[in-house]
C-alpha positions as CSV (number, residue, x, y, z in Angstrom):
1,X,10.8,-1.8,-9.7
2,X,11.0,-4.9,-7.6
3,X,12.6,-2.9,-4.2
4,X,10.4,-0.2,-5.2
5,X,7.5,-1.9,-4.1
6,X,8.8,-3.6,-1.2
7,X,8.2,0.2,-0.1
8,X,4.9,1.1,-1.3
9,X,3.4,-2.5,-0.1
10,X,2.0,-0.9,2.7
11,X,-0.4,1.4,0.0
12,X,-2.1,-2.1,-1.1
13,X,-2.6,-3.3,2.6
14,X,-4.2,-0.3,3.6
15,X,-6.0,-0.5,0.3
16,X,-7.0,-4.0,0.9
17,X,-8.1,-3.2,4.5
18,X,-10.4,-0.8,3.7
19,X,-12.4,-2.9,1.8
20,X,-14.0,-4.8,4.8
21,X,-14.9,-1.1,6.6
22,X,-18.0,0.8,6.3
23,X,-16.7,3.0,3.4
24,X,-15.4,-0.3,1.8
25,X,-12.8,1.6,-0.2
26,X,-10.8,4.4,0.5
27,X,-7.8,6.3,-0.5
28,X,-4.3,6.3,0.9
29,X,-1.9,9.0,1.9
30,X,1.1,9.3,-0.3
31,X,2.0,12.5,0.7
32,X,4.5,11.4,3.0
33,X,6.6,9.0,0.7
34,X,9.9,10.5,-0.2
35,X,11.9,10.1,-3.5
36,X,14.3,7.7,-3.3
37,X,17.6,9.1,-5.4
38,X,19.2,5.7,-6.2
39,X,15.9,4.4,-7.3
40,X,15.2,7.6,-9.4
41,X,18.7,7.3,-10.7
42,X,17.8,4.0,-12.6
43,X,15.2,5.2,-14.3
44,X,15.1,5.0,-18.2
45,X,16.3,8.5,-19.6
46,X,13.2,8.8,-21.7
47,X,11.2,8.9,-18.4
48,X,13.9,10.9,-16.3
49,X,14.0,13.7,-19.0
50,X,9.7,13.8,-19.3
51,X,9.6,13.8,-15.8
52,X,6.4,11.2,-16.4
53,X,5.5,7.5,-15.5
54,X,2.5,6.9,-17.9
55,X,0.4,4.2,-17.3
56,X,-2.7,1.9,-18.9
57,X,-5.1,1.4,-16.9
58,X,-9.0,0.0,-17.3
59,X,-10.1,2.4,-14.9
60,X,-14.1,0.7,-15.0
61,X,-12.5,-2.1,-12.6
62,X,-13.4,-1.2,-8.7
63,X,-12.0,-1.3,-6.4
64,X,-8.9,-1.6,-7.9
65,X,-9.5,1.7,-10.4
66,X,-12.1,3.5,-11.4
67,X,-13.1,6.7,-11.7
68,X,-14.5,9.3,-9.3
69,X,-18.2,9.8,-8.7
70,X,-17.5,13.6,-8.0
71,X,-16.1,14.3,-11.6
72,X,-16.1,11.4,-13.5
73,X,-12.3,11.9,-14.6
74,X,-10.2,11.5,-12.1
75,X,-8.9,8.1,-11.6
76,X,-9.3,6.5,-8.0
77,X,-8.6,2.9,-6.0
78,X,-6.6,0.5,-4.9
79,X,-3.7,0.7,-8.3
80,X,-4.1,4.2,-8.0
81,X,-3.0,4.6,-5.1
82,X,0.1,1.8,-5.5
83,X,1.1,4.1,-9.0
84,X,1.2,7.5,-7.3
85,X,3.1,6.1,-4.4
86,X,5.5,4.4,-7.3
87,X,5.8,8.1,-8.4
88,X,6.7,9.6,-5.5
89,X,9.6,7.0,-4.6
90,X,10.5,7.3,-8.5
91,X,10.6,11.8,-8.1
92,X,7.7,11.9,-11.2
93,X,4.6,12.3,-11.7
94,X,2.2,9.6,-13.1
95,X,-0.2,10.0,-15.8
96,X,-3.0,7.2,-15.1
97,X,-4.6,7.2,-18.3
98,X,-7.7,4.9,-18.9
99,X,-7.5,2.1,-21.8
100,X,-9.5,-0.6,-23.0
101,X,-8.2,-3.5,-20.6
102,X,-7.1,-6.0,-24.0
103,X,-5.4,-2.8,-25.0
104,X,-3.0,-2.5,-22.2
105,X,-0.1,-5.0,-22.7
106,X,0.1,-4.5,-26.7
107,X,0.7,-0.8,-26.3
108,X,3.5,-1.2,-23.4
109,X,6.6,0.4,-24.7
110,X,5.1,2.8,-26.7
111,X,2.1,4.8,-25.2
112,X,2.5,3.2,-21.4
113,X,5.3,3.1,-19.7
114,X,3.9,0.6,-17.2
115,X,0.4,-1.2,-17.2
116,X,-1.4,-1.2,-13.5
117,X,-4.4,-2.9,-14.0
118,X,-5.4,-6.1,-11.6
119,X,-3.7,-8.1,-14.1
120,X,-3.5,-11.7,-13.2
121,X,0.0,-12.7,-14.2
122,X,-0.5,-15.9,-16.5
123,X,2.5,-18.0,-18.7
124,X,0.5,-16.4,-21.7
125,X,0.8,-13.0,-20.7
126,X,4.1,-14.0,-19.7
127,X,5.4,-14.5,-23.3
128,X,4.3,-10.6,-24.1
129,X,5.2,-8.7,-21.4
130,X,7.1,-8.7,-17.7
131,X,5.3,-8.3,-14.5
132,X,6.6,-7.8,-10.9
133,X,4.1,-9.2,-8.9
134,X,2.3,-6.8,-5.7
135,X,-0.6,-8.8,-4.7
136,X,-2.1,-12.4,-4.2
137,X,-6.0,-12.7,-5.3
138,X,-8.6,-14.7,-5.9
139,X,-11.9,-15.3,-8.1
140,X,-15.8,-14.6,-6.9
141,X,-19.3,-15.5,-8.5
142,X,-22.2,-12.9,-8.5
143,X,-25.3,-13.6,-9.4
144,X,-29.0,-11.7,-9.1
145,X,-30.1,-11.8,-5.4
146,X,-32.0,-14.6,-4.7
147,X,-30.2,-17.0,-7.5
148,X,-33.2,-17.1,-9.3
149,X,-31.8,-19.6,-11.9
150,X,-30.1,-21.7,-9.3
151,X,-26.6,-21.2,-10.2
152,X,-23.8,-23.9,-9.4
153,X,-20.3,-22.7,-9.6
154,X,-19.8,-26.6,-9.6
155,X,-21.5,-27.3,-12.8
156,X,-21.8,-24.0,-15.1
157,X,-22.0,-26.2,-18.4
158,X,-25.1,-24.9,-20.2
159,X,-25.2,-21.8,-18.4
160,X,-25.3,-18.0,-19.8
161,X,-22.1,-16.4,-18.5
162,X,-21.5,-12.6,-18.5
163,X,-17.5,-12.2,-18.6
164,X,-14.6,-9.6,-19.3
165,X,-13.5,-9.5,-22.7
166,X,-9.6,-10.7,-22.5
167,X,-9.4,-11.3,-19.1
168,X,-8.1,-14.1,-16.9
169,X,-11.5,-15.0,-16.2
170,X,-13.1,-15.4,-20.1
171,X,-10.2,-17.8,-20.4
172,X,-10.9,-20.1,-17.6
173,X,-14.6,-20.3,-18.6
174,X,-13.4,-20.7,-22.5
175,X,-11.6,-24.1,-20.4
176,X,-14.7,-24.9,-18.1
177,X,-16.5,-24.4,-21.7
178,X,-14.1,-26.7,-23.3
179,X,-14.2,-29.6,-20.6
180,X,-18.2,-29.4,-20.4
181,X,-17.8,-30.2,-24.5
182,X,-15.3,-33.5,-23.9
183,X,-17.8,-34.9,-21.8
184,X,-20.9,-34.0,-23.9
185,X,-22.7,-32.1,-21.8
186,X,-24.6,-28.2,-22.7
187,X,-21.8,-25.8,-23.8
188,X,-21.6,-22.7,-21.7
189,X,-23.1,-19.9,-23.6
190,X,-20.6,-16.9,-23.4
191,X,-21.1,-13.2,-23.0
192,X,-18.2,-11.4,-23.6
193,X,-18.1,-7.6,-22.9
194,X,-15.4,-4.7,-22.6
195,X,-15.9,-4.1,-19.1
196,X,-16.7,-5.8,-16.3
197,X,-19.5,-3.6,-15.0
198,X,-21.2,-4.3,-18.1
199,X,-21.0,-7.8,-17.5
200,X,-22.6,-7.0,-14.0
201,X,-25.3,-5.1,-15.8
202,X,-26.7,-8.2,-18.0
203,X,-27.1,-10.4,-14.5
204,X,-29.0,-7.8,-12.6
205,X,-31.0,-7.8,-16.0
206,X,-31.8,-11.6,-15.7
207,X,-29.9,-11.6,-19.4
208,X,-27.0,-13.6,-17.5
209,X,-27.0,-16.4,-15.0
210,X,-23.6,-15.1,-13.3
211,X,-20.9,-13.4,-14.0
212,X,-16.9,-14.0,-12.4
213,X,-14.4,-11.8,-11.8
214,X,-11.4,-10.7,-8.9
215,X,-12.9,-11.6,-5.5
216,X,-12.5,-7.3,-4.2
217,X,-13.9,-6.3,-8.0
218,X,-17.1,-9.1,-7.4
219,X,-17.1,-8.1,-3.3
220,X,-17.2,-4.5,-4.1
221,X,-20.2,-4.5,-6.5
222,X,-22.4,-6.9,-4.3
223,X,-21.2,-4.5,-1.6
224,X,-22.4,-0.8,-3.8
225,X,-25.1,-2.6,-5.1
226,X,-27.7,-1.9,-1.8
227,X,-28.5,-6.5,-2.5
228,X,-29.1,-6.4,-5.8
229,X,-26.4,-9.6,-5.9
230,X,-25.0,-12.1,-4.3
231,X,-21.7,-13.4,-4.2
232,X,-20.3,-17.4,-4.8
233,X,-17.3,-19.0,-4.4
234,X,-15.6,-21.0,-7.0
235,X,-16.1,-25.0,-6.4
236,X,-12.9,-26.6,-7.9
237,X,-10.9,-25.7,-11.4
238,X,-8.5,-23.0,-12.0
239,X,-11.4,-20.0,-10.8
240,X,-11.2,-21.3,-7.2
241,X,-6.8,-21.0,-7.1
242,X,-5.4,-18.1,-5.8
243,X,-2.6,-16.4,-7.9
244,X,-0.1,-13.2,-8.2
245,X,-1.7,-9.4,-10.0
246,X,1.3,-7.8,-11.1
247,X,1.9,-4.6,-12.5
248,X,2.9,-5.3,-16.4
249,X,6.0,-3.5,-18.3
250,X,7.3,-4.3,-21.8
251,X,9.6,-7.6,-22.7
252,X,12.2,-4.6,-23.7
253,X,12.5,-2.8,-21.0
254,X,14.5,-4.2,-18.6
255,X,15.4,-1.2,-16.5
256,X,12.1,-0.6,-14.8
257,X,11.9,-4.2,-14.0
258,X,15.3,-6.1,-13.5
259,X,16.4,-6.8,-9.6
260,X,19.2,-5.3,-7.9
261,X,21.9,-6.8,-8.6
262,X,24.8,-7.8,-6.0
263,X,27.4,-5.0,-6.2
264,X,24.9,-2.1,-7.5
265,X,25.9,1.3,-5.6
266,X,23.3,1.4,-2.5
């Protein structure tokens, strides 16, 4: 998995790219990636003889996945593109099926293969599951346009804080929250909801002060939104470090994750 994404890295540059152009987000050509046998030839048998790489995926996360605005169904974006041009190196097809993001990780091994997702590779998540790591991101603030209630990402103790249910992000406020309690100041007043465009909903409602997420999820909305937010960086704490997304597989399965080892046919 690890040398097969030294070959589809190019996927997430593009990817990346395009998110500072006009259209902001676009698709990548995959067509042209050929299977790689040896690669193909390591695969798990259960996956060889299905012929399928299914994967999790909380497809209500843009850019990174979401789904089309022509249909409704069909899954699109940045992980998208990185899983189809897994498949074709791999000789299968993928089946990108959409999952509630908490969802993901418990069910890897037995209804996903693989989870591609924008997950932020923590020690906790760690513990559960493998991850080989295929991109290095950040965190971003958006609030309503204008910052009507004068938000501070340096003080957010006794704010109201819109946030992704099991995410990297509702844990690092749940920290911010517990540190604004040691020093007796307002608790942060949390809003936890299953996706992150929901989350996005409640500030343009004025029922949130802000909301935080992945730096091209935050970007993209301000971006789609025609102003109706602005964008903040984090001022200090964990929400203003940088850190891996990797794409998440089960503790158990060792063959779509384990290096190649010195002495493996070539």
């Amino acid at each position: 998995m690890i040398k097969i994404l030294t070959h589809v890295s190019i996927v997430t540059a593009f990817a990346l790219t395009a998110l500072s152009g006009q259209s902001f987000a676009q698709s990548f050509d995959t067509s042209a990636i050929k299977v790689e046998e040896v690669l193909a030839s390591r695969l798990p048998e259960k996956i060889k003889a299905a012929g399928v790489l299914t994967i999790g995926s909380d497809t209500a996360y843009a850019p990174w996945e979401f789904l089309s605005e022509k249909d409704g169904q069909t899954p699109e974006g940045i992980d998208v593109d990185i899983a189809n041009a897994i498949g074709k190196k791999l000789g299968v097809k993928i089946d990108f099926q959409t999952s509630a993001f908490e969802a993901i990780l418990p069910a890897l091994g037995t209804k996903f293969d693989i989870g591609v997702s924008a997950f932020s590779i923590t020690n906790e998540r760690m513990k559960a599951v493998n991850f080989v790591s295929y991109a290095d991101t950040g965190s971003m603030w958006a609030v309503k346009a204008g910052n009507p209630t004068k938000f501070d990402p340096a003080d957010i103790c006794g704010r109201k804080i819109a946030i992704q249910s099991g995410s990297y992000h509702e844990k690092a406020v749940i920290a911010e929250n517990d540190l604004c309690k040691q020093a007796g100041k307002a608790e942060i007043e949390i809003l936890p909801f299953s996706k992150q465009p929901e989350a996005l909903t409640r500030v343009a409602a004025g029922g949130a002060d802000a909301t935080v997420s992945g730096e091209a999820g935050i970007g993209y909305a301000a971006k789609q939104s025609s102003g109706a937010f602005e964008t903040l960086k984090p001022a200090g704490g964990a929400l203003s470090k940088h850190g891996p997304n990797g794409i998440a597989v089960a503790k158990a399965d060792m063959e779509l994750t384990q290096r190649k080892r010195v002495g493996d046919p070539t």
